[in-house]
Every structure is written in structure tokens, then in C-alpha cells.
C-alpha positions as CSV (number, residue, x, y, z in Angstrom):
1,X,-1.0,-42.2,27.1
2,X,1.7,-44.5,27.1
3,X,-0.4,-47.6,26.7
4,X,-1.5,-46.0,23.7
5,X,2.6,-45.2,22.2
6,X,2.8,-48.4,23.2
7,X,0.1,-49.9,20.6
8,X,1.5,-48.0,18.1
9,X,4.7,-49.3,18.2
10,X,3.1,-52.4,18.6
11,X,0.8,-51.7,15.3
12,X,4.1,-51.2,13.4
13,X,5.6,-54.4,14.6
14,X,2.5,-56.4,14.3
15,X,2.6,-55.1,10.4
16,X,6.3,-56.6,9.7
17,X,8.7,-59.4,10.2
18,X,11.8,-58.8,11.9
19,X,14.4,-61.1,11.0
20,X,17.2,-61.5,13.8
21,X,19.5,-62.9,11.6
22,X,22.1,-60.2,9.6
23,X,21.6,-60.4,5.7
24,X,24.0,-62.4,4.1
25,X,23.0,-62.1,0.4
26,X,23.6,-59.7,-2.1
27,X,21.6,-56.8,-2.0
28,X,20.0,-53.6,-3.7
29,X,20.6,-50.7,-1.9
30,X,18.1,-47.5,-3.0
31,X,19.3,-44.3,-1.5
32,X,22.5,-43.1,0.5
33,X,23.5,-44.3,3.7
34,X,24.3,-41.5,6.3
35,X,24.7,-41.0,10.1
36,X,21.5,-41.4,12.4
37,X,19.2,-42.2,9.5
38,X,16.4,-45.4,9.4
39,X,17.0,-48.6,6.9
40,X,13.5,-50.3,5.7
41,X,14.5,-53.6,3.9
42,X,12.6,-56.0,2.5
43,X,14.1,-59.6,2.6
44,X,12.0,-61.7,-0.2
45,X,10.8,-58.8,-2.4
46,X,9.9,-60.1,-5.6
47,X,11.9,-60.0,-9.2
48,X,10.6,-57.2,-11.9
49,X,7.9,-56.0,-9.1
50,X,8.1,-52.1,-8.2
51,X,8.0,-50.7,-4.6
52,X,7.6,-47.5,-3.3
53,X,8.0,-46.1,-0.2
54,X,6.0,-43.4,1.7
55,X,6.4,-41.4,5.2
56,X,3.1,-41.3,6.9
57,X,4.7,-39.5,10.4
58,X,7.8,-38.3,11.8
59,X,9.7,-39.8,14.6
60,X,11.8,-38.6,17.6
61,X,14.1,-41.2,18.7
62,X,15.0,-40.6,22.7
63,X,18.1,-42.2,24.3
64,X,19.1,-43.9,20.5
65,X,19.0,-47.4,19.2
66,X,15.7,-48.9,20.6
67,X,15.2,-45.7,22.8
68,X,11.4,-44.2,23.1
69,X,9.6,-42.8,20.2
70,X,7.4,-40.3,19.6
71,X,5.3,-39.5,16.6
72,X,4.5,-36.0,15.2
73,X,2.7,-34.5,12.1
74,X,-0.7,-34.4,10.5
75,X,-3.1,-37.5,10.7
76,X,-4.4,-37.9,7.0
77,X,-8.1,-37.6,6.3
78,X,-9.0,-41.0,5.7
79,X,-7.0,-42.3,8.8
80,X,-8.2,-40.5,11.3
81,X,-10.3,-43.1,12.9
82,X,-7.0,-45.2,13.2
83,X,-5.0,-42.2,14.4
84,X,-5.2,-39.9,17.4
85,X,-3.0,-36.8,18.8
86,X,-2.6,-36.4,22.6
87,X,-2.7,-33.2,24.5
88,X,0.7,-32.4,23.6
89,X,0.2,-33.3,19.7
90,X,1.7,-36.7,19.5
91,X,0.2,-39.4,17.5
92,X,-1.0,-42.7,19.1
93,X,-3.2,-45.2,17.4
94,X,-6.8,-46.2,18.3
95,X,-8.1,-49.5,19.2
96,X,-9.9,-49.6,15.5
97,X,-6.1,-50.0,13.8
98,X,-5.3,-52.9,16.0
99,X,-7.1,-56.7,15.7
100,X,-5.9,-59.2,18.0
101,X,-2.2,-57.5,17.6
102,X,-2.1,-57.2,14.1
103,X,-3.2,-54.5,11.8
104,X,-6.5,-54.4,11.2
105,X,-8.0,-55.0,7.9
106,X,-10.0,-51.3,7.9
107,X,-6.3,-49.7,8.4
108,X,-4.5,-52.1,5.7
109,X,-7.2,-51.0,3.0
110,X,-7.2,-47.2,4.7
111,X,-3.6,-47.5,4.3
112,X,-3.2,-48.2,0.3
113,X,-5.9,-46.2,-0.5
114,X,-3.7,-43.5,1.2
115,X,-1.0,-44.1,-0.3
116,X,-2.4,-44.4,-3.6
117,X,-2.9,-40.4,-3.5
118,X,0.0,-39.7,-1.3
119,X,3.9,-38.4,-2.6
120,X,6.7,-41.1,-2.3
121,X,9.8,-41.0,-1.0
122,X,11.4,-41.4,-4.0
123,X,11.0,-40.1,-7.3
124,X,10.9,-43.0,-9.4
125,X,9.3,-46.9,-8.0
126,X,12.1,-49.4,-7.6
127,X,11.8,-52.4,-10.0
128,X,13.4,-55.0,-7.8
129,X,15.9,-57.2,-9.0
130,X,15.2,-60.0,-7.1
131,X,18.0,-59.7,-3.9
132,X,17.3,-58.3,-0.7
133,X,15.9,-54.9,-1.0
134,X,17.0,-52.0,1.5
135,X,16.0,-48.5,1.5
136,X,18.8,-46.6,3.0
137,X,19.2,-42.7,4.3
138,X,15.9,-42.2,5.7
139,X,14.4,-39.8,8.1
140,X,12.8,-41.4,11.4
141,X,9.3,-41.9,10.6
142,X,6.9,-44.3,10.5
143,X,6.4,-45.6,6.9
144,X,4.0,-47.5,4.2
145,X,5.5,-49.5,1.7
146,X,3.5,-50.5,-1.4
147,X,4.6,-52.9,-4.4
148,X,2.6,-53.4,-7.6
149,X,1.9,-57.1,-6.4
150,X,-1.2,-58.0,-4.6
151,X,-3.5,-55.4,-2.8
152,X,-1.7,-54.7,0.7
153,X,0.4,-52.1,1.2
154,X,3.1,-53.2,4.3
155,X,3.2,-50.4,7.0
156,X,7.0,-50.2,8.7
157,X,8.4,-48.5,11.6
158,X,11.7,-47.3,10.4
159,X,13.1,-45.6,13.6
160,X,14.4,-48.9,15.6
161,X,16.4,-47.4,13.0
162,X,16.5,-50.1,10.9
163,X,13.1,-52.2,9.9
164,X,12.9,-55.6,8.2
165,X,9.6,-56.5,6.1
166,X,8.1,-59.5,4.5
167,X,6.6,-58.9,1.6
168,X,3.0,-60.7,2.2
169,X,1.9,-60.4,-0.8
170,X,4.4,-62.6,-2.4
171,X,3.4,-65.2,-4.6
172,X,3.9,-68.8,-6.4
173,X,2.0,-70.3,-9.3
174,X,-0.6,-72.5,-7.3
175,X,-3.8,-74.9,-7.6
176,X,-6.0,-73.9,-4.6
177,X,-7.1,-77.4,-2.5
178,X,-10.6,-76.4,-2.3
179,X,-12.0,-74.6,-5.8
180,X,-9.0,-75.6,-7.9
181,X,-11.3,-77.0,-10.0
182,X,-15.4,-77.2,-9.0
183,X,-18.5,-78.3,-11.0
184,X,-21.9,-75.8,-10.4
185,X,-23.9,-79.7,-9.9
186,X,-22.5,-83.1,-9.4
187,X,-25.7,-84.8,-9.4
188,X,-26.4,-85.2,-13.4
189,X,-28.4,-86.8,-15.8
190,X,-27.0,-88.5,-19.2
191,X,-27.9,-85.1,-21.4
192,X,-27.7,-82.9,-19.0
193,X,-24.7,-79.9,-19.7
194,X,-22.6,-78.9,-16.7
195,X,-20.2,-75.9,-15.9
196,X,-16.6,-76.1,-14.6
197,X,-14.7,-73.8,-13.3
198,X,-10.6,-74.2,-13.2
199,X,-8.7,-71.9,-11.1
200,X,-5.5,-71.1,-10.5
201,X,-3.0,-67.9,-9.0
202,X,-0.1,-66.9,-10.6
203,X,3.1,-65.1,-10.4
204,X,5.6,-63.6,-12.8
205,X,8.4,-65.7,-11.7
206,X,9.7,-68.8,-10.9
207,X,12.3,-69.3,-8.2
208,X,13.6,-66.4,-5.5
209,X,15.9,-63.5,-5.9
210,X,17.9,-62.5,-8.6
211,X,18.1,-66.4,-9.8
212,X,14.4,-66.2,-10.6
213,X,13.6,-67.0,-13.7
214,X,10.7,-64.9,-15.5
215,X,7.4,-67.4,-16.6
216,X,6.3,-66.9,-20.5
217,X,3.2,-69.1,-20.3
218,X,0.6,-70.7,-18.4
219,X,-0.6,-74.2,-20.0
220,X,-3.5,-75.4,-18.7
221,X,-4.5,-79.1,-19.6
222,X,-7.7,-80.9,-18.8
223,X,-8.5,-84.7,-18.9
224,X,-12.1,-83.9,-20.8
225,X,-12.9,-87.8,-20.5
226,X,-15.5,-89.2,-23.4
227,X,-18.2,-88.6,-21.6
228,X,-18.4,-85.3,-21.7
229,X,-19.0,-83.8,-25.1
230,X,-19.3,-80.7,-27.2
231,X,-16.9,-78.8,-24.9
232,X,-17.0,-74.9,-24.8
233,X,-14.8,-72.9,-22.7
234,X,-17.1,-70.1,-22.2
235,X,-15.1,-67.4,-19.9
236,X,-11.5,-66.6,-18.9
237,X,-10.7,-64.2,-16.7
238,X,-7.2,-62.9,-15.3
239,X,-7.5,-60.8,-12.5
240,X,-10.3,-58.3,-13.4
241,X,-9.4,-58.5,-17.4
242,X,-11.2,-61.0,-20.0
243,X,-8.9,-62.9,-21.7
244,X,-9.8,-63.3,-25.4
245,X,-7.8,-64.0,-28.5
246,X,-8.8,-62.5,-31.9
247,X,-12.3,-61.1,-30.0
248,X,-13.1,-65.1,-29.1
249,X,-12.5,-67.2,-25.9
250,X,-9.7,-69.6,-26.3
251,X,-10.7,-73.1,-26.6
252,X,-8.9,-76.4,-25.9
253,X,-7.1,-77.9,-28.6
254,X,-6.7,-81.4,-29.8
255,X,-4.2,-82.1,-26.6
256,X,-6.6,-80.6,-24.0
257,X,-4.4,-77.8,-23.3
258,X,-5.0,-74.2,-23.4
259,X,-2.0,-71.9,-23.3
260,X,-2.1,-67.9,-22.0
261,X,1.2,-66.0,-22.9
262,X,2.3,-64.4,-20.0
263,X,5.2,-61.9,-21.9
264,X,4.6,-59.9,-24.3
265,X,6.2,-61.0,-27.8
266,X,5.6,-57.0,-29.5
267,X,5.8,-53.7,-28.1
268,X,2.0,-52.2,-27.1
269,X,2.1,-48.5,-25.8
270,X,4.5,-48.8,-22.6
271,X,4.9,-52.5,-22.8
272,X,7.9,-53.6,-23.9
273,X,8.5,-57.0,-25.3
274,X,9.7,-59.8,-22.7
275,X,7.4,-57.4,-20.3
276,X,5.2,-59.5,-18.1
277,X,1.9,-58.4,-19.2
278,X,-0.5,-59.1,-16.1
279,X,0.2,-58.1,-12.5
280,X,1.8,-60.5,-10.7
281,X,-0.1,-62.4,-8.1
282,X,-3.3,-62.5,-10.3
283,X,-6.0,-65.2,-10.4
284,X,-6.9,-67.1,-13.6
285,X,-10.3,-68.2,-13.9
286,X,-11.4,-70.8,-16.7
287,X,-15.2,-71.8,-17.1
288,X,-16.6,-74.3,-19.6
289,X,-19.6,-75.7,-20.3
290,X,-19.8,-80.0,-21.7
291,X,-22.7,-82.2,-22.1
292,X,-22.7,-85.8,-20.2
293,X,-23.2,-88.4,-23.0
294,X,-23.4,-92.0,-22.1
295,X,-20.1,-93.0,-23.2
296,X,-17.7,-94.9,-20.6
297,X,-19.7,-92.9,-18.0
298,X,-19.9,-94.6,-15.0
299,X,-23.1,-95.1,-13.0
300,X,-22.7,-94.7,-9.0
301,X,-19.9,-96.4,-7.2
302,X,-16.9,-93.7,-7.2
303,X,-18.3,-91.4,-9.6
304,X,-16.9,-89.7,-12.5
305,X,-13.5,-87.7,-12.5
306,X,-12.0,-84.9,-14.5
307,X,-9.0,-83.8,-13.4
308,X,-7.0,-80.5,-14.8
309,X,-3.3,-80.1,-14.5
310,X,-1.4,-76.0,-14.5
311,X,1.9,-76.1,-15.8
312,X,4.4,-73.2,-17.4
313,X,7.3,-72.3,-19.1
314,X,10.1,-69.5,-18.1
315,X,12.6,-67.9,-20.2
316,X,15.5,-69.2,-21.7
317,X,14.4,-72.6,-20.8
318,X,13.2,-75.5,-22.8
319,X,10.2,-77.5,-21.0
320,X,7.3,-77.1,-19.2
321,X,7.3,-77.2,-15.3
322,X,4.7,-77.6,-12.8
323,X,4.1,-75.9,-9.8
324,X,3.7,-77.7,-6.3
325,X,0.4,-77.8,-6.4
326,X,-0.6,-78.1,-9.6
327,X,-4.0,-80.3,-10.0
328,X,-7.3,-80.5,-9.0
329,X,-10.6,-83.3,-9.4
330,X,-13.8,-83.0,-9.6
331,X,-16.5,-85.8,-9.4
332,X,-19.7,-85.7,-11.3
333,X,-22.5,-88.8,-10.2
334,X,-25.1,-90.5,-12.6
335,X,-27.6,-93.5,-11.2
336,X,-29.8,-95.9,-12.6
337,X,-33.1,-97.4,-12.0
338,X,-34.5,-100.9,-11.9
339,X,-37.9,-102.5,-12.4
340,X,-38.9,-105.9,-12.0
341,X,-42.0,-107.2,-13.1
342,X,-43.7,-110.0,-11.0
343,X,-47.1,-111.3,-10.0
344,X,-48.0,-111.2,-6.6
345,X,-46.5,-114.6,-5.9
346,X,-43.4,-112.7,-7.0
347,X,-43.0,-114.8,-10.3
348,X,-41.0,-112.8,-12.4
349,X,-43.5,-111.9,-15.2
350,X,-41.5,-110.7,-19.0
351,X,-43.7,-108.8,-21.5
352,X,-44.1,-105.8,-19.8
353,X,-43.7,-102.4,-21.2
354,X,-42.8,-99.2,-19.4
355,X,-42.0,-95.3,-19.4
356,X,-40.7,-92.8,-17.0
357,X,-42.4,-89.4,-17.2
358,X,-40.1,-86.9,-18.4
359,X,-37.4,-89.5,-19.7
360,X,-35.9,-90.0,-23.2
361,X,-33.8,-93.1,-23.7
362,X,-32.3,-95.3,-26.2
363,X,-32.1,-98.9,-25.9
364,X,-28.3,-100.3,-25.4
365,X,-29.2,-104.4,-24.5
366,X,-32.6,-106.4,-23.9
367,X,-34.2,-104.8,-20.8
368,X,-31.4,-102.5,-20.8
369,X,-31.6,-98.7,-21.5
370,X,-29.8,-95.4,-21.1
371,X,-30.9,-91.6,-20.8
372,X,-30.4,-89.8,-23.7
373,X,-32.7,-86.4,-22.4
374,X,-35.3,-84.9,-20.7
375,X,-38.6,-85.1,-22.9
376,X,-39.8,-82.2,-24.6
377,X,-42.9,-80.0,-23.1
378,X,-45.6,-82.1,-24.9
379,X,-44.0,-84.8,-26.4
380,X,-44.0,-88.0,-25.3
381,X,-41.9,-90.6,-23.2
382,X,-39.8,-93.5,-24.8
383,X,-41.5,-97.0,-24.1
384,X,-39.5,-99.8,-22.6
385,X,-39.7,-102.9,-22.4
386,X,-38.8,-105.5,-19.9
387,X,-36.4,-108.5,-20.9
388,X,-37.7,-112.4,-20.4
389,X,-36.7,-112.1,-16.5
390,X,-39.0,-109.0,-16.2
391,X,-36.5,-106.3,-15.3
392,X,-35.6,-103.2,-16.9
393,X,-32.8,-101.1,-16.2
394,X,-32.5,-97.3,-16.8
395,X,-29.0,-95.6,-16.5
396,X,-28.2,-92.1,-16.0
397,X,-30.7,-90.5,-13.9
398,X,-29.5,-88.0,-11.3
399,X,-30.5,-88.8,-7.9
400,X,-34.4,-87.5,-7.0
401,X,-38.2,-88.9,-7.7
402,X,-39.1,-90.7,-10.4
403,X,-42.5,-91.6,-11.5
404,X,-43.0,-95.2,-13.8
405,X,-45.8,-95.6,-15.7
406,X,-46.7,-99.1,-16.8
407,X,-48.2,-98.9,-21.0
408,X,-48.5,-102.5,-21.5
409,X,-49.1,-104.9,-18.9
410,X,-47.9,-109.1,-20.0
411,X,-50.4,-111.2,-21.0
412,X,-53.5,-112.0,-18.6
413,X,-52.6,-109.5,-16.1
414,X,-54.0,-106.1,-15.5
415,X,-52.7,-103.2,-16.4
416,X,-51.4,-100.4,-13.5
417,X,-53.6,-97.3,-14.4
418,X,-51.4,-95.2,-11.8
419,X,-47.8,-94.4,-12.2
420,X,-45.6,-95.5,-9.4
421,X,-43.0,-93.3,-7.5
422,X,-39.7,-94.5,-6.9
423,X,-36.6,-92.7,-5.9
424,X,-33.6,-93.0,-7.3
425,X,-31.1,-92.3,-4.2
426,X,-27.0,-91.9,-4.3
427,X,-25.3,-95.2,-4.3
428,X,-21.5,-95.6,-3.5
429,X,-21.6,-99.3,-4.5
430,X,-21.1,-100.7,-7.7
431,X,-23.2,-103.7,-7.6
432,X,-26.8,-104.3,-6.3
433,X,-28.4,-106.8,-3.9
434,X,-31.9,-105.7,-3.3
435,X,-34.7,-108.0,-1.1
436,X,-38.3,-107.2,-0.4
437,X,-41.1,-108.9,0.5
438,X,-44.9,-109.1,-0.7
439,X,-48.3,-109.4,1.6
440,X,-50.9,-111.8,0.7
441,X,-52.7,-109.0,-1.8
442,X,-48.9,-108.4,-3.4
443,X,-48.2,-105.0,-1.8
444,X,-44.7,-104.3,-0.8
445,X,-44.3,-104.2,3.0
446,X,-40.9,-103.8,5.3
447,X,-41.8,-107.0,7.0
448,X,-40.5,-110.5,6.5
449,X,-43.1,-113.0,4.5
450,X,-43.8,-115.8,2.3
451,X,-43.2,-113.5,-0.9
452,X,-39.9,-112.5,-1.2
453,X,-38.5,-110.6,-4.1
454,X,-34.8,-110.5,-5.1
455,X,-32.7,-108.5,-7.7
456,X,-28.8,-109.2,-8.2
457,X,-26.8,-107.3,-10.6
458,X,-22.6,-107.8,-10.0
459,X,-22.1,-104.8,-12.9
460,X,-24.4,-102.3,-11.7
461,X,-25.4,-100.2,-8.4
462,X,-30.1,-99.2,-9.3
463,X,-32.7,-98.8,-7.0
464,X,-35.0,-101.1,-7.4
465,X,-38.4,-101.0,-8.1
466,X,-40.5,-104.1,-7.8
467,X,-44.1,-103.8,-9.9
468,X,-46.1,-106.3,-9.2
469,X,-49.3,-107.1,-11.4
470,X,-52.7,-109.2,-10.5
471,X,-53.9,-112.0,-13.1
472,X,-57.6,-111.8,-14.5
473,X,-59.3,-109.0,-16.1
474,X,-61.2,-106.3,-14.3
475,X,-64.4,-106.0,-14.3
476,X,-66.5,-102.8,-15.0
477,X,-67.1,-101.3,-11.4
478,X,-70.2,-101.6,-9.5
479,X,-72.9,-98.8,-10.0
480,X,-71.2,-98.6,-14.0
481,X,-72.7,-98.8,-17.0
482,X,-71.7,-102.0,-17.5
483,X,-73.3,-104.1,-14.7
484,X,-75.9,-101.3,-14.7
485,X,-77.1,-103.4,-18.4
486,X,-76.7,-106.3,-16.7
487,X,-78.5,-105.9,-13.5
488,X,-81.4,-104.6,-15.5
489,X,-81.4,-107.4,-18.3
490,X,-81.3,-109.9,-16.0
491,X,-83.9,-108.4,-13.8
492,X,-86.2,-108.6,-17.1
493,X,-85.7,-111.6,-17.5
494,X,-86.1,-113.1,-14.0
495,X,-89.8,-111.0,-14.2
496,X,-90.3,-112.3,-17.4
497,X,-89.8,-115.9,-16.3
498,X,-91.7,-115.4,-12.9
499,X,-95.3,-113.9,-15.2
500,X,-94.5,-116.9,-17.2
501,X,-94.2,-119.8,-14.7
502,X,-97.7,-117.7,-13.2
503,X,-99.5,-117.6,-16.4
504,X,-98.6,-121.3,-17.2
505,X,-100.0,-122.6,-13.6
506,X,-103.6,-120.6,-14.2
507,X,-104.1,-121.8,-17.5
508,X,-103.6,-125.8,-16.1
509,X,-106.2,-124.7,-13.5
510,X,-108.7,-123.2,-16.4
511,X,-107.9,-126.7,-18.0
């Protein structure tokens, strides 16, 4: 049994943080002090949040001031697989409200959700005022604190007497390091429309204790670079609420900001103007959709960045400021393709035309092109064409398998019936230096020979490609119509000669 008192006094500690230090800054006092009574107080509670306060057990305090303790009373519904009673009826906790010596996350929800039907101490919920915030007079018991911030309540033991708490749920306006700002695919195609997401948390103040100054507005600003176009902020949530203005999303205006008011400017119901009018603590999430166009986009290397930037404003001050943490990237990646034309000598060979199935593009230089969209079911592919070295260059594929099919081979050469794969793979250069070499038929092998193929490009990171084409024209196939005819013609006509040369002999014989 006493290792059992002794995890609940444990639990309680484990749920606080006691500050060894005496408070030396004004404070708020709620209730009246008397002899042998508890003091729960709560050191960084939070400007224009309320708090309430709630005896879950009674206490017995043995010998005085840090003396033994024993708990007494009914173990609520709901906590009863936190909660025990001993033989003679005193409480102890269970090794379910304990996780490696803090309170467990079953007993913190348990706890609020408790509390949430339970009576408080006090009448009315204090509304801090930003100082140090003590609850004075109480009984010996062991207590739950809630506060209208966050979705914790903090569980004290008040019979030490005296019990100091840190309000966890506390909060500063922040960019998160990991999903501050995050793009549902990185790996694009010029046309293809991506989603961003921008979050950030918030809080109703800036600064600590009664200095604090209350925030009017969130400003959120992103770089939206020219490549991305037709821009449509599709979602904003705060906390669990949709944030819409006139019955429409918000959109961002000609400087790339978007502002949320965070105080009310009218009375609404029990909202009074200057009110903050979300709970403090809550998460703002901002999703928009943009299409990657071809302008100043760049292809591989280090990518593409958009960056956004949360600022704010408080009241009775002129300026916006920015919290610590106030931006986050992301990086979106486009590639290209080369092809280059040669014979299998590897001669570069110009005249060449080619498509790649499923592409549209538009022509920006000689031999060079860029994505403009995927082809539509049934239509068909844009032809390119090579420039007088015999390379073509594609920009703005995403990173996958591509399939080139040759329409128009150059002049005297025969014409690739198949498509040929090639795979467009993430580069982090910006340049390319490609070498391959040919066999004696002009297939591409992985082995050093007499055929070597280069491609340089100091502007531009492609896979390469090399196609390579045979000179002279083919031939129908053995066993096809075509040589059929002639097989059989000239068979005729070698029969026709032989019965000719035979009839010619006999009748010089005759003669």
C-alpha cells in the first residue's frame, strides 16, 4: 500500500512544475488566504485566458508541511481505472495513470473530460490578467485545473500545502520546422497543378504577463513566384472552424498576403468588440491550389522554392511583427529530356522529327522545347524536330518513363518503327556531360568502343537519349508479298529462258 500512496503523490508531482524559487512578481490572488489551507498557483498563466479549478479528492495532511497524505472520497466513473481505494478506503492510483513517471495520456484526457461535467471550485472562471496566478484558501485535496487554452487539463496536489503549475498548454505564434509549409507532390510536370499547405499555431498574445500585448491579426504572405499561376486558396481552417469571408475563401491579394482578424471589430452575441475571437493556442491551416507554367521555372539543379512568411499585429501598436519562427520553403522539381540523333558511326544526323507519347509542348528555340500538358485521351502528340546538330531537348517532365517515338526519320535513313524508352531520372546538377558508346551494329552498350557519343549542355541538367538510325532503305521482308512477286517473276522467267535455249538447240539439230 504505501508503494501505491507513494505513486500518487508521485502522479501529482509528475503532473506539475515546482518552482523553488519564491515569486517575486506581482500577482493575482483568487480567494482568501486563511490558516492551514492549500495555495495552487500558476506561474506563466496566460493573458485574457480563463481557468478553473476543481477538487477531485480530499486530503489528510499528517505531521504538517510535507507530512504524509492520505486521500479520501469517491473515485469518479470515468476514473476508476486510474484510481483505487485500499482496505481502509483510501485512494491510491493504478499503474494505468502513471507512464514512465508522468501522467499518462488515458488519465490527462480522463481527466478533462471529467472535469468538463464536474462543479468548480469557484463560481465564476478566472480570466487571467497576465501575472502570476494563485488560488488561495483551499481545502487539502488533490486538484484539476483547466484553462480554455489547449486540450490538457493540469492535475495539482495542493496539500504540500502550497502547489506551483506550469501552464503546458501555453503558447507563441509559431511556424512548425517540419509541415510549416508542404507540397502534396514535388516531382511536377510544366501543366501540372499542385496543392500547398501553410501552417501555422497561434496565440492571443504577444509577450508574458500583464505586459502582454493582445494580437489583432495574422498576415500571412507568400512568395507565389511566376511560375506558378492561376492561384486559388482553396481552404482555411482555424482550429476545427472554416474561415470564410462574405460565404467565400479569402484569396491573396496583389501583395501575396492574406490577413485573418483575430479581434472582433462589432459586438456578435457574447463577443464583445476587442474580444479575441478564436481560442487561443489554435492551428491555422491554409491550402491552395497553382499550376506550374514554364516561366523562370527552373529545371533540376536546386529546384524550385516558395517560401511563406506569418507575421501579426497587436493592439495599440503600429507595425507588423514576426514571430521567431516565422517561415517555411518548399521545393518543387521539373526535368528535361534530351535526344540526339546519330548514325551508327555516331555522326550527328539533323532532320529528324520526334514525339513523346502523352506530351504536349510548345517550341521555345531550334531543337528546343517545353511542356505545356499532358495530351488529351485521343488526341495526338506534338512533333518535334531536331536542330542541325541532331538534338532535341524537352523541359519540364517530372522524373519517370518516357517513351519517344521517331515520325520522321532524316534523309536516307530508316525510320524507327518502335518507340524507345528512356527515363527521365532526378538530377541535382545544373549542367549535363553525358558519354556512351555504340557496337559495330550501332546499339548502345556500357562498354568502351570505337563509337563514342557525347552531349554537353553548360545551361541545362537532361537525360540523354542517344537514337541512332541505319542508312539505306529496308527492304520488304522475306516470305512478303513483295519478294514473293519477285521470286516468282523471276522464276518465270529463268524457265522461260531455259525452254527457250532447249527449243533453239533442237531446231539447229532438225536443221
Amino acid at each position: 500500500m504505501k508503494g501505491k500512496m507513494k505513486k500518487l503523490f508521485a502522479l501529482a508531482l509528475a503532473a506539475i512544475m515546482v518552482l523553488a524559487m519564491g515569486i517575486t512578481v506581482s500577482a493575482q490572488t483568487v480567494g482568501t488566504e486563511a490558516q492551514d489551507t492549500a495555495t495552487i498557483t500558476i506561474n506563466n498563466a496566460s493573458k485574457g485566458e480563463t481557468y478553473n479549478v476543481y477538487k477531485l479528492f480530499d486530503a489528510t495532511v499528517t505531521g504538517g508541511v510535507g507530512g504524509s497524505i492520505i486521500y479520501t472520497g469517491d473515485i469518479p466513473e470515468g476514473l476508476t481505472t486510474f484510481f483505487e481505494k485500499d482496505a481502509a478506503g483510501n485512494i491510491q492510483a493504478t499503474d494505468l495513470a502513471v507512464t514512465d513517471g508522468k501522467v499518462s495520456e488515458e488519465l490527462e484526457t480522463a481527466l478533462s473530460n471529467w472535469a468538463k461535467d464536474a462543479a468548480p471550485v469557484y463560481d465564476e472562471a478566472i480570466v487571467s490578467d497576465g501575472s502570476v496566478l494563485k488560488f488561495v484558501g483551499l481545502d487539502y485535496g488533490y486538484y484539476v485545473v483547466t484553462t480554455s487554452q489547449g486540450d490538457h487539463a493540469l492535475t495539482v496536489d495542493s496539500t504540500n500545502p502550497n502547489a506551483s503549475v506550469y501552464d503546458k498548454n501555453s503558447t507563441v505564434p509559431t511556424v512548425p520546422d517540419e509541415d510549416g509549409k508542404k507540397v502534396e507532390n514535388d516531382n511536377v510536370s510544366i501543366g501540372d497543378t499542385v496543392t500547398y499547405t501553410l501552417k501555422f499555431t497561434t496565440s492571443n498574445y504577444d509577450g508574458e504577463g500583464a505586459s502582454a500585448k493582445k494580437i489583432t491579426s495574422y498576415i500571412i504572405t507568400d512568395t507565389l513566384p511566376e511560375w506558378l499561376d492561376n492561384v486559388t486558396v482553396t481552404n482555411i481552417k482555424i482550429g476545427d472552424d472554416v474561415y470564410k469571408v462574405d460565404n467565400s475563401v479569402p484569396q491573396f491579394d496583389r501583395e501575396k498576403k492574406i490577413t485573418i482578424p483575430w479581434t472582433a471589430t462589432e459586438e456578435s452575441g457574447s463577443v464583445a468588440v476587442g474580444d479575441s475571437l478564436y481560442k487561443n493556442g489554435v492551428t491555422v491551416v491554409v491550402t491552395y491550389t497553382a499550376k506550374v507554367v514554364s516561366t523562370d521555372i527552373t529545371i533540376a539543379g536546386a529546384g524550385n522554392e516558395n517560401t511563406f512568411t506569418l507575421k501579426y499585429t497587436t493592439e495599440g501598436e503600429e507595425g507588423e511583427k514576426e514571430p521567431d519562427k516565422s517561415t517555411a520553403t518548399e521545393i518543387i522539381y521539373t526535368y528535361a529530356l534530351a535526344v540526339k540523333k546519330v548514325d551508327q558511326a555516331g555522326k550527328a544526323l539533323p532532320g529528324a522529327t520526334f514525339s513523346v507519347i502523352g506530351l504536349q509542348t510548345a517550341e521555345e528555340n531550334k531543337g528546343v522545347y517545353i511542356v505545356s500538358g499532358k495530351t488529351e485521351p485521343g488526341g495526338k502528340d506534338t512533333v518535334m524536330s531536331t536542330d542541325d546538330n541532331g538534338i532535341l531537348i524537352i523541359k519540364g517532365v517530372a522524373a519517370g518513363n518516357y517513351q519517344v517515338q521517331e515520325e520522321t526519320a532524316p534523309t536516307g535513313y530508316n525510320k524507327l518503327t518502335d518507340p524507345v524508352p528512356v527515363e527521365a531520372v532526378k538530377l541535382s546538377t545544373s549542367e549535363t556531360n553525358y558519354t556512351t558508346y555504340l557496337d559495330k551494329n550501332g546499339n548502345v552498350v556500357n562498354t568502351e568502343t570505337d563509337v563514342v557519343v557525347t552531349y554537353e549542355n553548360a545551361d541545362i541538367a537532361a537525360s540523354v537519349l542517344p537514337v541512332v538510325n541505319m542508312s539505306g532503305t529496308i527492304l520488304p521482308s522475306t516470305g512478303g508479298i513483295g519478294t514473293t512477286i519477285f521470286y516468282v517473276v523471276g522464276g518465270i522467267l529463268v524457265i522461260g529462258a531455259g525452254i527457250l535455249l532447249i527449243t533453239k538447240k533442237r531446231m539447229s539439230k532438225s536443221n
